[in-house]
N, C-alpha and C positions, 0 to 999 in steps of 0.2 A: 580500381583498387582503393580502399579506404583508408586514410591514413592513420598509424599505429600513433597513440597519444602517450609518449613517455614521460610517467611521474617521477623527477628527482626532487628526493625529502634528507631530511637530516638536521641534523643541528648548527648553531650557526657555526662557523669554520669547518664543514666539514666537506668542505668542497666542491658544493652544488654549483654554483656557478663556473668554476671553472670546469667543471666536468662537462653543463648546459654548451658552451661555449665552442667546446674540442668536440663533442661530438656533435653540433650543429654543421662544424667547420670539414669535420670529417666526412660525413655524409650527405655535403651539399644542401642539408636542410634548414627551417625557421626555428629557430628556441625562443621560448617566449621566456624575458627577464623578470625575476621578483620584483614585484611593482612596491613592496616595503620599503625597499630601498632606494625608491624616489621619492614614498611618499613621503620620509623622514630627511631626504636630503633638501626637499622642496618646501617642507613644513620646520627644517629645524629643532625635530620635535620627534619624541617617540610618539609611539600611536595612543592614544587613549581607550578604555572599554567600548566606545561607542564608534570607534573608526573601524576598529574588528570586521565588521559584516561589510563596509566601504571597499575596503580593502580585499577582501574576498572575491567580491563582485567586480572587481576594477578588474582583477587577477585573469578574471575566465571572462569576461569580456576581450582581453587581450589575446588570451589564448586561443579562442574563437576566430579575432583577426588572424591571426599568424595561420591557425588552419587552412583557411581559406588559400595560402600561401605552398603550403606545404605540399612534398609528392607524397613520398611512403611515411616520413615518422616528423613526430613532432616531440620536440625537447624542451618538456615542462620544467622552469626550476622554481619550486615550487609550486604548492598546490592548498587550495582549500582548508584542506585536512592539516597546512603545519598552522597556519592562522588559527584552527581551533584550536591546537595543542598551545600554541602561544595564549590562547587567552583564558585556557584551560588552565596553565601554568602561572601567569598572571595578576588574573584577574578571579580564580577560582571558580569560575564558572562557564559556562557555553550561552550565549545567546542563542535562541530558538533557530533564530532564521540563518544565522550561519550555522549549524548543526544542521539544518535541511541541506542548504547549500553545499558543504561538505558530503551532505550524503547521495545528493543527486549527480555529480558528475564521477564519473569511473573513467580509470584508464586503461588499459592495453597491459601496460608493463609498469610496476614501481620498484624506483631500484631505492634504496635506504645506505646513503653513504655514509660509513661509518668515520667516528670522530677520530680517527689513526691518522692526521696530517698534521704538520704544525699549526696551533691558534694563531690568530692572528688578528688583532684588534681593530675595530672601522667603526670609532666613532659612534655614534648614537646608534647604528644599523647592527651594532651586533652586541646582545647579552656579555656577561662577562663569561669566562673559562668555567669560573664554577658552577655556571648556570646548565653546562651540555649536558652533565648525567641526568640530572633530573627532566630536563627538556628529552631527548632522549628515550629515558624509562615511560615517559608519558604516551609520546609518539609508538612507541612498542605497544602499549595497553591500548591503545587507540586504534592501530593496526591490525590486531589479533581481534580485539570487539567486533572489528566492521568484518573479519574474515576478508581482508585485505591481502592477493600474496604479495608477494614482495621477495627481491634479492639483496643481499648484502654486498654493495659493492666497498672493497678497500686497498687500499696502500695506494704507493703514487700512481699520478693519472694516469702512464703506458700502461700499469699492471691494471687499473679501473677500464681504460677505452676495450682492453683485451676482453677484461671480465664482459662489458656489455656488448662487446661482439656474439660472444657463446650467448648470451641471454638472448639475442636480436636475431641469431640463427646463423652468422658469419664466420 
């Protein structure tokens, strides 16, 4: 059996990580963690335009290890594709080769958690509050381009674990 690669995307506070987390915990599976959020705990430092594609590559190189790990699914948080919208957002532009990268790796399932939870502030790793809608609308426009489907997963996490049950087939 091959293992299902599950895309969680959203804006920052929208609860990708805790979601990655409960349902790695849930279904005895590997979730691989946003490596932005070391890189910047490690570096002190947001990422610059030219760490973009680093950072990508670091991402799915990781998630590649954890596959190798995994039975039935795999709990991406994050993915390729939010790196470009972040530097889409940013930096007003796509680099080439993260826009390949983005477009080479596909998953199984992308859930889009939406921003219906409390913000909640983390230092250099997370935009400010006014930054989700636009982050957000971008990731929508990005989404719908690639013909990406995608679920809206929202409200607190029992009502989200429920939601990704029906989507996961449980």
């Amino acid at each position: 059996m091959s293992v299902t690669r599950v895309a969680i995307v959203g804006s920052a506070s929208s609860g990708k990580t805790t979601l990655a987390q409960a349902l790695a915990e849930r279904y005895g599976e590997p979730w691989v963690p946003e490596y932005l959020r070391e890189f910047v705990e490690t570096r002190a430092r947001v990422p610059a335009e030219p760490d973009q594609l680093r950072i990508a590559q670091t991402q799915l190189a990781r998630e590649d290890l954890a596959a190798a790990r995994a039975g039935r699914f795999l709990f991406c948080d994050t993915t390729p594709l939010m790196t470009l919208v972040y530097s889409r957002h940013y930096f007003g532009r796509i680099d080439a080769g993260l826009a390949e990268l983005a477009a080479s790796r596909r998953y199984d399932v992308t859930l889009l958690c939406a921003p219906d939870i409390p913000w909640v502030p983390e230092g250099l790793v997370r935009e400010l509050e006014d930054q989700s809608a636009a982050v957000n609308a971008i990731l929508a426009e990005e989404l719908a381009a690639r013909a990406i489907p995608h679920v809206r997963i929202h409200g607190p996490l029992e009502q989200r674990l429920r939601q990704v049950e029906q989507v996961l087939g449980f």
